[in-house]
C-alpha positions in Angstrom: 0.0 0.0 0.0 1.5 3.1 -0.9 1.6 6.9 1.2 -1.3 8.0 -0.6 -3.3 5.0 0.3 -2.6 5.3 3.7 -3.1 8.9 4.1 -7.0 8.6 2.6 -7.7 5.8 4.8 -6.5 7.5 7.8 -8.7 11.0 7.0 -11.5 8.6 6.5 -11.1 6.8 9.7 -11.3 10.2 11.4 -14.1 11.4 10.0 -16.2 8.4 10.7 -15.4 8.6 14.4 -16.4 12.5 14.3 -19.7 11.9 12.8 -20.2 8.8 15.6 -19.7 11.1 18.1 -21.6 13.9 16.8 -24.2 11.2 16.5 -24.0 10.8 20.1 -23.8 14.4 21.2 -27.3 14.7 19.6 -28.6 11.6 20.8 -27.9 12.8 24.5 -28.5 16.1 23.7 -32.2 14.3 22.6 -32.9 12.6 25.6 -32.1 15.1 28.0 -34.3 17.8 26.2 -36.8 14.8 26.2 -36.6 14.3 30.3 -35.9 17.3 32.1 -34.0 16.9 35.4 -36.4 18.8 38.2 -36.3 19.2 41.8 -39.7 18.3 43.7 -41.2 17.9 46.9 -44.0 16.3 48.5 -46.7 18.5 50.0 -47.9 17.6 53.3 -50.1 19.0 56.0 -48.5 20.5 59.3 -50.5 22.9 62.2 -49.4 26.9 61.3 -49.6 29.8 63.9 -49.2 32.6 62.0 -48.0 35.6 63.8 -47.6 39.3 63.3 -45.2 41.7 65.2 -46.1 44.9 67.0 -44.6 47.8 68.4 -44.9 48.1 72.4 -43.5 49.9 75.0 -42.5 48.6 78.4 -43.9 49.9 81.5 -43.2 48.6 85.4 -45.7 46.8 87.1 -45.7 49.4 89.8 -44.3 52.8 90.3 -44.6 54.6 93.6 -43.4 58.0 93.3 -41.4 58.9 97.0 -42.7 61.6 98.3 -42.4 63.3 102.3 -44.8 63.6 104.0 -43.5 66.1 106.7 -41.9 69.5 105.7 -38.2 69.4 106.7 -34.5 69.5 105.4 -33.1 66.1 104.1 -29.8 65.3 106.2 -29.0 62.0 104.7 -29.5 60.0 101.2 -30.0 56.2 102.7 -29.9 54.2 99.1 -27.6 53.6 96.4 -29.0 55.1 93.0 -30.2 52.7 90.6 -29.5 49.5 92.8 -33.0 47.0 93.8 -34.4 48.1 97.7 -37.1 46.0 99.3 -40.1 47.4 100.6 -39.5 49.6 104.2 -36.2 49.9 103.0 -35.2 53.6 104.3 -34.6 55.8 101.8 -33.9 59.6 102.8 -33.6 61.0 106.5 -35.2 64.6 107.1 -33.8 66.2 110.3 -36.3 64.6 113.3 -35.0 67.3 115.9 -38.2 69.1 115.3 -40.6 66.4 115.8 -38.5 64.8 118.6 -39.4 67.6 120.3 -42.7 67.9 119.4 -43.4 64.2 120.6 -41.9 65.4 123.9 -44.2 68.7 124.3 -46.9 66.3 123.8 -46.1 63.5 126.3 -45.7 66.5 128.4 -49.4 67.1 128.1 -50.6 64.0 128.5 -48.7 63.5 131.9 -50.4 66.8 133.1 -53.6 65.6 131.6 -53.5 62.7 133.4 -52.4 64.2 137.0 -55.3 66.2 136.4 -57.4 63.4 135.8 -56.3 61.1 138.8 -57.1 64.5 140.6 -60.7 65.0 139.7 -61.7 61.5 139.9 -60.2 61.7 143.7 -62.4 64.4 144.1 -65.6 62.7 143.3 -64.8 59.8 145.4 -64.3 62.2 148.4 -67.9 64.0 147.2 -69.6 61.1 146.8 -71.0 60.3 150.2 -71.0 63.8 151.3 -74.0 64.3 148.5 -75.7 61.1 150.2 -75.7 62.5 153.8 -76.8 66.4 152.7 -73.2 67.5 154.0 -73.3 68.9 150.4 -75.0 69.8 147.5 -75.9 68.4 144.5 -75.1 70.9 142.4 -71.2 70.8 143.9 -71.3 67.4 143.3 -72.2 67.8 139.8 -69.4 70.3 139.4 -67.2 67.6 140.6 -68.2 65.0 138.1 -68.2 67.6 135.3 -64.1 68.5 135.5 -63.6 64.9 136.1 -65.1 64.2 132.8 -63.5 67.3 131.0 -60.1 65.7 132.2 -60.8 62.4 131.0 -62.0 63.9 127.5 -58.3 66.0 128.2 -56.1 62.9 128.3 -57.8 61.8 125.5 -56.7 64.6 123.4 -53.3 64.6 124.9 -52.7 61.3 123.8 -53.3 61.8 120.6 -51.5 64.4 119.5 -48.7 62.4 120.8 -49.6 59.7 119.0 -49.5 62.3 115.9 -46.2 63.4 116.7 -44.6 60.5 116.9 -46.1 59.5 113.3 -44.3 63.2 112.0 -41.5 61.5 114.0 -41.6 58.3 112.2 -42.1 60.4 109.0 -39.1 61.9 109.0 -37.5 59.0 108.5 -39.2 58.1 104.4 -39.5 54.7 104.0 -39.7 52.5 100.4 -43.5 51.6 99.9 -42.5 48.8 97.5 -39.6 46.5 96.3 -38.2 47.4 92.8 -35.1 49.2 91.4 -34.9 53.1 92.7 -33.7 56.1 90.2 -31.3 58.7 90.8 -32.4 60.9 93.7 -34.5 64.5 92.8 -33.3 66.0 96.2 -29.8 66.0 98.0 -29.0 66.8 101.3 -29.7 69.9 103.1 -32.9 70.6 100.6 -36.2 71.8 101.9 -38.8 69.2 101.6 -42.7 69.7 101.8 -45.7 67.3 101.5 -47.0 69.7 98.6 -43.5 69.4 96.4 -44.4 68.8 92.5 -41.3 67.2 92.2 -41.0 63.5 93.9 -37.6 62.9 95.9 -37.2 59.7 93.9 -39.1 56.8 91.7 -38.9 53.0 92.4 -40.2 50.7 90.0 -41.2 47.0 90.5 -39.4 45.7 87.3 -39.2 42.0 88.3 -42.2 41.5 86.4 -43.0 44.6 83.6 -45.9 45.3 81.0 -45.6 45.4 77.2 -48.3 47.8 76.3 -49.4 47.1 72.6 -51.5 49.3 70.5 -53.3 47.5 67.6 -56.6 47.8 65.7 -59.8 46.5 67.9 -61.0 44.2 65.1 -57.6 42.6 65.0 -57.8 42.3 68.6 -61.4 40.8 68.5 -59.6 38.0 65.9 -56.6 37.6 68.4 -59.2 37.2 71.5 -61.5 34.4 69.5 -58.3 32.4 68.4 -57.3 32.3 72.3 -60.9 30.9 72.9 -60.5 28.4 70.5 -57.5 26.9 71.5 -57.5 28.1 75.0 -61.0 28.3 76.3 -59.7 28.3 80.1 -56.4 30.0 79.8 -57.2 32.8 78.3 -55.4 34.8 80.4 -52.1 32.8 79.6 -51.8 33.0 75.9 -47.9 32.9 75.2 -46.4 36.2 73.8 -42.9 36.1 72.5 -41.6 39.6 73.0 -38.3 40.7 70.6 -35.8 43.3 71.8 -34.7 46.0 69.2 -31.9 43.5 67.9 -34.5 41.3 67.0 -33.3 38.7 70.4 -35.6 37.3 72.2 -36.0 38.3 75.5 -35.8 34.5 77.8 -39.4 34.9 79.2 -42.6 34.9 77.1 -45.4 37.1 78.3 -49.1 36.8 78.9 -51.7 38.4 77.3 -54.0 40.0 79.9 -57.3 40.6 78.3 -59.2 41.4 81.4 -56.7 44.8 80.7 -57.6 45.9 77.3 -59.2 49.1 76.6 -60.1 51.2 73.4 -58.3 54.4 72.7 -61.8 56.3 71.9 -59.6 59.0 69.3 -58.1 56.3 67.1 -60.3 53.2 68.0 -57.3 51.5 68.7 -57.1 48.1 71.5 -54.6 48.6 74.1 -53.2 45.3 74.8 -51.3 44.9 78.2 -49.4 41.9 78.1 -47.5 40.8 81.4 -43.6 39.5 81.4 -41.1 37.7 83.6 -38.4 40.1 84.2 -36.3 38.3 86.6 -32.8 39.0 84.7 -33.7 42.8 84.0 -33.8 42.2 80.5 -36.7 44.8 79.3 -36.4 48.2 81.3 -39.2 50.5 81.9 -39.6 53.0 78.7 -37.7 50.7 76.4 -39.8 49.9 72.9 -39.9 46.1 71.9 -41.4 44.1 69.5 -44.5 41.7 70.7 -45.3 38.5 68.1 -48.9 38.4 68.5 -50.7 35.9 67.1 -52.7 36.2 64.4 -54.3 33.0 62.3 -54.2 29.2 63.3 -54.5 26.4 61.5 -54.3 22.5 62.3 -54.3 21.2 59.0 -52.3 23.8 56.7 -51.1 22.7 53.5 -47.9 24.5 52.9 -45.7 25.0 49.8 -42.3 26.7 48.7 -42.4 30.2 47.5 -40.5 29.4 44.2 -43.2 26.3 43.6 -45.3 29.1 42.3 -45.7 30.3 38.7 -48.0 32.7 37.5 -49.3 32.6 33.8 -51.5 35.0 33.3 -51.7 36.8 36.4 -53.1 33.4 38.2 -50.9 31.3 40.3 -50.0 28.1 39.6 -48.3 24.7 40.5 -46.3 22.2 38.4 -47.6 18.6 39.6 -45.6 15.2 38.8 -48.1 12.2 38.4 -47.6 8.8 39.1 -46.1 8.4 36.0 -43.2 11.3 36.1 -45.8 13.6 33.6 -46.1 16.8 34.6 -49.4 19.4 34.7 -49.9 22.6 35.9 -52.8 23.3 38.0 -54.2 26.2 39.3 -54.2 27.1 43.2 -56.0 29.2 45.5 -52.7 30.8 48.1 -53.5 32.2 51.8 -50.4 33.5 53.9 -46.9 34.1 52.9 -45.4 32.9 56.3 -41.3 31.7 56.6 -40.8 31.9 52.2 -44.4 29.0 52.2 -47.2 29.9 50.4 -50.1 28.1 52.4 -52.5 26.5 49.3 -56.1 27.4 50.2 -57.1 25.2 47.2 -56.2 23.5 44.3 -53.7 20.8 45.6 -54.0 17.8 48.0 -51.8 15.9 50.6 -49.6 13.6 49.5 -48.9 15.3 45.4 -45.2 16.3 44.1 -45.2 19.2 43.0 -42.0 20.8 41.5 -40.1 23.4 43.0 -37.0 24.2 40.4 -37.0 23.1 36.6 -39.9 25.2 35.4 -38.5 27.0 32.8 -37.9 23.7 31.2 -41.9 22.4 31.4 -44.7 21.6 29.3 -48.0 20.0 29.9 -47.8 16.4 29.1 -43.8 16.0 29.3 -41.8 13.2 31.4 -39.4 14.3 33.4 -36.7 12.7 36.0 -36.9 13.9 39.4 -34.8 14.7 42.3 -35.4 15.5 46.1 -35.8 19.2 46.6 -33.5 20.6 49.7 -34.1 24.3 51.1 -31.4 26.4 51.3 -29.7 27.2 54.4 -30.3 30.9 54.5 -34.3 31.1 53.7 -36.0 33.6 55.3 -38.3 33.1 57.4 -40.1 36.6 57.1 -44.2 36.5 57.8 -45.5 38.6 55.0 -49.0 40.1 56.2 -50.2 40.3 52.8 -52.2 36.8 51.8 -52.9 36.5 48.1 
């Protein structure tokens, strides 16, 4: 065989194995236009509690403003600012020099009230059988019996303007009326204090347990309040409130809805909603604004499918479905609630169907397609959207 030979059986040889393989570039390239690879899932039901956050302000339980009671000059601050006192804790010391000597003047009285006492009703024991034999007369007995009341109704009086000064006594010395963390002080030492001061001496706040005040519309409110009888028709008063700080952190505690303390704001129709807290790490501080996730809708049997399982053609959603036999068909659906990147499916699908979830684009009605397990992505939100479609 000679050079020439060879050469036109080798360029033949080569272009027989390019058109094989071109031949089977076109047969894969066939088949896999013919069976799609999509990712599907299997819709199931599941209970959703859909929920819906709301701005709220935190208030203490109790605030008892400290006030005197007595008119004085504070000698003594008795608390650390801004630490937790218990209730009778002393708090500020006005100078008692006055009323010490008040309560003196006073006992002073009585003990002369009372010699004068001890001396009248002497005298109408020594009277007495005097009037009985005529040795005297009525009328001085009478007289007798009259001081020795006056003195009774004397001692009387006398002990209870002591008992009043030693009360301004006690006063001087202003005592906590409740446990809870105390502010800074108003008044330092040496100021004049009166009973009729606009300005408190200081502010103590029970902040073990604090309020979440919530403002939202009343007919929301009247939804909230029947899905609590529903589900809790005796512990109504315990529906679970999760309460977010501004960093969007949980505070440790959930709070309680109290609906025996709602009221209607009659210039915006709006439902104050108190709802009560565990504050026992100090957490939420009086004044701060949180976030309260309120319930909203609840549902035992919801069917639930991913947000990118939805197409719309036409303006109307719908679903890709894989039968039995890996042919797919879209079908229209009826969607609720955007809650966590799942459409919840008010109609138009059934538990137990695959539906799929990424391959659209490559779909049409009637086609076989080969399927794998859809898997969420790490990072989906989980944002409720309040807008159902």
């Amino acid at each position: 065989m000679d050079m020439k030979q060879v050469l036109q059986l080798s360029v033949t040889s080569i272009a027989v194995a390019l058109g094989l393989s071109a031949c089977s570039g076109n047969a894969a390239e066939q088949s896999e236009q013919r069976t799609p690879l999509v990712a599907v899932t299997t819709v199931i039901t599941s209970p959703l509690e859909i929920t819906e956050d709301y701005p709220g302000r935190v208030a203490a339980v109790r605030t008892a403003d400290i006030r005197a009671q007595v008119s004085g000059i504070v000698q003594r601050r008795l608390f650390q600012q801004g630490t937790d006192i218990k209730a009778g804790q002393p708090l500020f010391q006005i100078n008692p020099a006055p009323f010490q000597a008040d309560v003196d003047t006073a006992a002073a009285t009585l003990k002369r009230s009372e010699a004068v006492l001890a001396r009248a009703q002497i005298q109408v024991l020594r009277l007495r059988p005097l009037m009985q034999t005529d040795a005297i007369s009525q009328q001085s007995y009478d007289d007798a019996v009259s001081q020795r009341d006056q003195a009774e109704a004397e001692v009387a009086q006398a002990r209870a303007t002591l008992a009043r000064r030693k009360l301004d006594l006690k006063f001087a010395t202003i005592d906590s009326p409740i446990s809870g963390r105390i502010e800074q002080a108003q008044m330092t030492e040496g100021a004049l204090v009166t009973p009729t001061d606009s300005t408190p001496l200081a502010k103590v706040q029970q902040i073990d347990q604090v309020y979440v005040d919530v403002r939202q519309p009343a007919s929301s409110f009247d939804a909230l309040r029947s899905t609590y009888a529903a589900e809790h028709p005796t512990k109504q008063s315990n529906a679970p409130i999760m309460i977010l700080r501004s960093d969007d952190r949980a505070v440790a505690q959930k709070g309680r809805i109290l609906f025996s303390g709602v009221s209607v704001d009659p210039g915006t129709g709006d439902a104050l909603v108190r709802v009560l807290v565990d504050n026992n790490k100090r957490e939420l501080l009086p004044g701060m604004y949180v976030r309260a996730r309120l319930p909203k809708f609840s549902y035992n049997n919801a069917l639930q499918i991913p947000e990118q399982a939805v197409v719309r053609l036409g303006g109307k959603p719908q679903v890709w479905v894989m039968g039995p036999d890996h042919k797919v068909f879209a079908t229209n659906v009826v969607l609720g609630e955007l809650v966590h990147g799942y459409y919840r499916v008010r109609d138009g699908l059934k538990s137990g169907e695959k539906i799929v979830v990424e391959g659209q684009e490559r779909l049409s009605l009637g086609i076989e397609v080969a399927s794998q397990a859809w898997r969420p992505t790490a990072n989906e939100g989980r944002k409720l959207s309040r807008d159902g479609i």
